[in-house]
Steps between C-alpha positions, in 0.01 A plus 500: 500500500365759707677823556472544908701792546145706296351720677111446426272780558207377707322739598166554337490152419217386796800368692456493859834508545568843371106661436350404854744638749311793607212267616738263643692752690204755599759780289298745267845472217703242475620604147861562706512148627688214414273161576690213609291353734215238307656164404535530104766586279549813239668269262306434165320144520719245289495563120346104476238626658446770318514339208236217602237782616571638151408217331192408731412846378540471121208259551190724557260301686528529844248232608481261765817312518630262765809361604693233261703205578747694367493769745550205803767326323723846460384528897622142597810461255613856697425347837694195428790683337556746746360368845529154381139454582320242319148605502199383262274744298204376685608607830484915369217665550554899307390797729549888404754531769609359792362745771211377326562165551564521845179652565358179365703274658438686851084509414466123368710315747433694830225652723438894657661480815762216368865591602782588206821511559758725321865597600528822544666729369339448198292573165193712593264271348575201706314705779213707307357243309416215761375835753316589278336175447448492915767235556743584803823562447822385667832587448795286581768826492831367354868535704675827320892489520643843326196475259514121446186296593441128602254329671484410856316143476371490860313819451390399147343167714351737736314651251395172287304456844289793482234361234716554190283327231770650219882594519580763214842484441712726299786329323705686406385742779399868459607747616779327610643345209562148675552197295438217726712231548360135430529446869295761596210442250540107614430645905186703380396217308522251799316738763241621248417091443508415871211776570332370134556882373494570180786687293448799209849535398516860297820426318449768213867636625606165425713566173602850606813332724866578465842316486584255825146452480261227492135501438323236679098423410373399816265247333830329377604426846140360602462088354179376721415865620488688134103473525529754754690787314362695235795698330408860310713568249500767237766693201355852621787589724787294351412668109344822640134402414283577760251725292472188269328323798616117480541276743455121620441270807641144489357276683563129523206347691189509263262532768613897559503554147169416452391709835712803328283444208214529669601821637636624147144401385287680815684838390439490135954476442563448132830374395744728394460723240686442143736750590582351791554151404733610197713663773548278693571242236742685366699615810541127626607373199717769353600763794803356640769695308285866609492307856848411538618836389226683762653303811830656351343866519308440849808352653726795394215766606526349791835503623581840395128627711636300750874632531426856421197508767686351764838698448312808476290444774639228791190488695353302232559150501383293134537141455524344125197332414493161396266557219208771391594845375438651896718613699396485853648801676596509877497870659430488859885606575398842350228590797272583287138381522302369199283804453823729525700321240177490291540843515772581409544205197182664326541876638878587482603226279224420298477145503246235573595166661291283661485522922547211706204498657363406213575136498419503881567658818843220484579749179556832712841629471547407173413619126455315192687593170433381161766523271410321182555812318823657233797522730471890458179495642606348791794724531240772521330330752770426712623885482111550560523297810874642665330859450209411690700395792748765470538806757 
């Protein structure tokens, strides 16, 4: 079993966590600062998949390799064990990561000029990948109540009007650590399939959710209407993997997978490399013990950020998340504008968060914490944070 009170030393290591502040932030040193802003974790990787990338290595060819029924059937037994998703192993179709995918999905099922529709506040790449690609984007901005979102379906309507060819929907949602209810994903499901929209459901948060909890795949909810969702899931964020780069779309309806081929095919995409696909295999079938005792760790971080912010600081208001390792931080009651409290996080108390705006104009006024790190890291950071803000 991991040890997640070690304190890893990072730096050096190509992280861009920890080695790519200074271009992030426009500082000329951030040797001072403590990163907590990019979404993954400081904890070492699970020692099964350690192990597995050992063995793929005691092997020393490193041809070609593809992706084994073996690698879908650790995918689908952990989908139907945890999400109770029954899925089938030709329905996956592997991709090196789900922004990645996305990109696909937005370039082989819609047009320049096409409308996408993301609620907002949310992950960056919902909005620079599809403008990038020349497809419009429109936001259906979700109802905040003391830093907990919903969405208001009449407005979410309003925008299914505007030519909305794809609905990307973030489930559970970031920044906002949402976990939607089966009720909600049934309303998007119902207005996306009376305007014939189709649904990308990123779900890579999806095992990353804590106690009172549900996880809901929104494909489970869809009989008649699953053709229309295609559902990106990956083990980068629940097993801290993202340099590993694996990830896959499920989709039920054979007629997008073979139009997702196609596209896979017009850009040269290989399937995953052998590292990859002995990762992966080896996180969903043997990571639930390291899992299990993360959400422990997360859960705890969390509560003590949240009680020692707060009490130290009023003006700030914090909700719980539902799931992710994010803490979605509330601080218009201090006055302070986003570039000020930039400021004085990385100038006075050298740390890095992520600023609202980030995720959206809907994210101003509030900062985004990750704090999937040893409890006395976090400690630091939170002491990092109170100095900031102190007179």
């Amino acid at each position: 079993m991991n040890n997640f009170e070690q304190v890893i030393e990072r730096r050096k290591s190509r992280s861009v966590k920890w080695d790519r502040m200074e271009m992030i932030y426009g500082i000329e040193d951030a040797s001072d600062i403590l990163p907590m802003w990019i979404a993954d974790m400081d904890f070492a990787a699970p020692e099964v998949v350690i192990d597995a990338l050992k063995e793929r290595l005691d092997h020393p060819v490193f041809g070609y390799s593809y992706i084994c029924e073996g690698c879908k059937d650790a995918v689908s037994t952990w989908l139907a064990e945890r999400h109770a998703w029954e899925t089938k192993n030709e329905w996956m179709l592997f991709h090196h990561g789900v922004v990645p995918a996305i990109a696909s999905v937005v370039e082989t099922f819609t047009n320049p000029g096409d409308g996408i529709l993301v609620t907002s506040p949310v992950y960056p790449p919902f909005f620079q990948v599809p403008k990038r690609q020349g497809r419009n984007m429109v936001e259906c901005i979700m109802k905040e109540d003391n830093g907990v979102y919903s969405i208001d379906f009449e407005e979410f309507e309003k925008c299914l009007q505007q030519n909305v060819k794809l609905f990307i929907l973030c489930n559970p949602h970031n920044p906002g650590g949402i976990v939607w209810t089966a009720s909600e994903l049934k309303e998007m499901l119902r207005l996306c399939t009376k305007y014939d929209v189709l649904i990308l459901s990123d779900e890579i948060h999806a095992d990353l959710v804590f106690s009172g909890h549900k996880h809901i795949p929104l494909a489970t909810l869809a009989d008649e209407e699953a053709g229309r969702i295609i559902t990106c899931v990956a083990p980068t964020k629940s097993f801290n993997l993202a340099g590993i780069q694996a990830a896959l779309m499920i989709a039920t309806d054979e007629g997008v997978r073979e139009k997702l081929t196609l596209n896979a095919m017009a850009h040269g995409q290989m399937d995953l490399s052998s590292f990859a696909a002995a990762a992966l295999t080896a996180a969903y079938k043997d990571g639930g013990p390291w899992l299990a005792q993360l959400l422990e760790t997360v859960s705890t971080n969390m509560d003590y950020a949240i009680h020692e912010l707060t009490a130290a600081i009023p003006a700030l208001k914090i909700a719980k998340p539902h799931g992710t390792y994010l803490l979605w931080i509330d601080y218009r009651g201090t006055g302070f504008t986003e570039s000020e409290i930039m400021d004085k996080l990385l100038n006075k108390g050298k740390l890095a968060l992520d600023p609202g705006t980030k995720y959206g104009e809907a994210g101003r006024g509030f900062l985004r914490m990750n704090v999937a790190t040893p409890l006395s890291v976090v400690q630091d950071g939170v002491n990092r944070f109170i100095t900031a803000l102190s007179e």
